[in-house]
Rosetta silent file (secondary structure, phi, psi, omega in degrees, C-alpha in Angstrom):
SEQUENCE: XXXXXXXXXXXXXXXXXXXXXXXXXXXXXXXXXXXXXXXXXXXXXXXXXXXXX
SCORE:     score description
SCORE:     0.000 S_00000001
   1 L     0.000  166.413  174.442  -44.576 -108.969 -202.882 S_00000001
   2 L  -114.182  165.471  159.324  -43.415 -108.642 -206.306 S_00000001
   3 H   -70.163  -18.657 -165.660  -43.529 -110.164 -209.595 S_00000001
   4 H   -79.809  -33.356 -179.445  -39.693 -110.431 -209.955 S_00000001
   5 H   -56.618  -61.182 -173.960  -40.303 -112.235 -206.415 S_00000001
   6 H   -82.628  -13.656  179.578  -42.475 -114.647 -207.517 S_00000001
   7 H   -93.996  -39.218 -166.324  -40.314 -115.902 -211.194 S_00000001
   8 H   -76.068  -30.015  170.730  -37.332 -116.368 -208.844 S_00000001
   9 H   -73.213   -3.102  173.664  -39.475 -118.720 -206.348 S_00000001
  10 H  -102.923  -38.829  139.346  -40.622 -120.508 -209.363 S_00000001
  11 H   -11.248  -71.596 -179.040  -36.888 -120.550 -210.580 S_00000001
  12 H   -60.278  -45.679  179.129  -35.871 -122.001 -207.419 S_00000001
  13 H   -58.771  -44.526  153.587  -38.588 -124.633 -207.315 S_00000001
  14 H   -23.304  -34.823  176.556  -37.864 -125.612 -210.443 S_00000001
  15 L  -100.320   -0.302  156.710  -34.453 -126.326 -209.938 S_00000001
  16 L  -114.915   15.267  174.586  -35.571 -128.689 -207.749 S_00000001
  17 L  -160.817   68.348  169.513  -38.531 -130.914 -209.410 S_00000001
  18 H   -52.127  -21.079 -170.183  -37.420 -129.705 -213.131 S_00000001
  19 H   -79.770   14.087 -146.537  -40.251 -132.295 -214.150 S_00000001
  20 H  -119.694  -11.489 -177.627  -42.696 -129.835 -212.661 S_00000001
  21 L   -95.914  110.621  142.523  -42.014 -127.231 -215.813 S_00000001
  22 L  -114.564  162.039  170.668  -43.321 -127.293 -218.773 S_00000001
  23 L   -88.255  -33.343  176.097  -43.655 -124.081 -221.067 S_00000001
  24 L   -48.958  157.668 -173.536  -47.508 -125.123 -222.521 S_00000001
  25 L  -110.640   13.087  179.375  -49.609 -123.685 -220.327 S_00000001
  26 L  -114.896   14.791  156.368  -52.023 -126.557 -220.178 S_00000001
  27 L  -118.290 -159.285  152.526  -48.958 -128.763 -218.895 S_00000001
  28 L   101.366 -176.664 -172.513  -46.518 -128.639 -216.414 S_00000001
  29 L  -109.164  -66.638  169.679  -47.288 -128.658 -212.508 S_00000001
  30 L   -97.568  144.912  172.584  -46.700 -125.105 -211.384 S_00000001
  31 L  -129.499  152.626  167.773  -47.489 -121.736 -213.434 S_00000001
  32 L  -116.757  148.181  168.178  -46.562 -118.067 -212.330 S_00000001
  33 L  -133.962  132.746 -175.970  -49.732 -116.517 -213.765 S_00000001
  34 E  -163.869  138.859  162.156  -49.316 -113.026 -213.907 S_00000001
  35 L   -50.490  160.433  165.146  -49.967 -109.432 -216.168 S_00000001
  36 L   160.541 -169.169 -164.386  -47.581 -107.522 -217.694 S_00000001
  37 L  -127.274  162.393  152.765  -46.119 -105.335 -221.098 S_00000001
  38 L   -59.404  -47.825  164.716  -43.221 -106.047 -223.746 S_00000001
  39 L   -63.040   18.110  150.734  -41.406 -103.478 -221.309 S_00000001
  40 L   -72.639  131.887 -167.202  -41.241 -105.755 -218.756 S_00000001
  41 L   -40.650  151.762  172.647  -37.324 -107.252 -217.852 S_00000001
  42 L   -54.494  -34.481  171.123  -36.639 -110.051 -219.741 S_00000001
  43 L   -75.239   -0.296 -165.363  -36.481 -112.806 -216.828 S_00000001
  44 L  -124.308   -5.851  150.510  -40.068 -112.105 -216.233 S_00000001
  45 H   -26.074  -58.255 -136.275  -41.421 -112.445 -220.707 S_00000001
  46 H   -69.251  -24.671 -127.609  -41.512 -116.338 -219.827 S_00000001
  47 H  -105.151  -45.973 -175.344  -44.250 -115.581 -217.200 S_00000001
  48 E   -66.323  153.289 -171.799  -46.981 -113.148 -218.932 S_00000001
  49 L  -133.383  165.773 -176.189  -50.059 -114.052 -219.688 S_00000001
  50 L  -112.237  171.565 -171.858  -52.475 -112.192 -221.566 S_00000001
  51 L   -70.462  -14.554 -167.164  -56.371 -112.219 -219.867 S_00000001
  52 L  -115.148  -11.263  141.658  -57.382 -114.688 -222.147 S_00000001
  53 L   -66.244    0.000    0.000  -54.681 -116.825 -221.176 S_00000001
């Protein structure tokens, strides 16, 4: 699997229980928790977490 895999199944879910989204990361329903750099594509920014997040 991928990461790019995993923002579009949270995409998709999303679009169907939008109340399930929040951007805090102490709200919301669902999270993609995941690593990554400032060179990562742009649909996938929303998604990184740093370790101590």
């Amino acid at each position: 699997m991928t990461r790019k895999i995993c923002v579009d199944l949270y995409n998709e879910i999303i679009k169907l229980r939008p109340d399930w989204h929040h951007p805090d990361d102490d709200k919301g329903t669902i999270k993609v928790v995941m690593t990554g750099s400032a060179a990562d594509e742009q649909p996938l920014q929303p998604h990184i977490r740093s370790k101590a997040r």
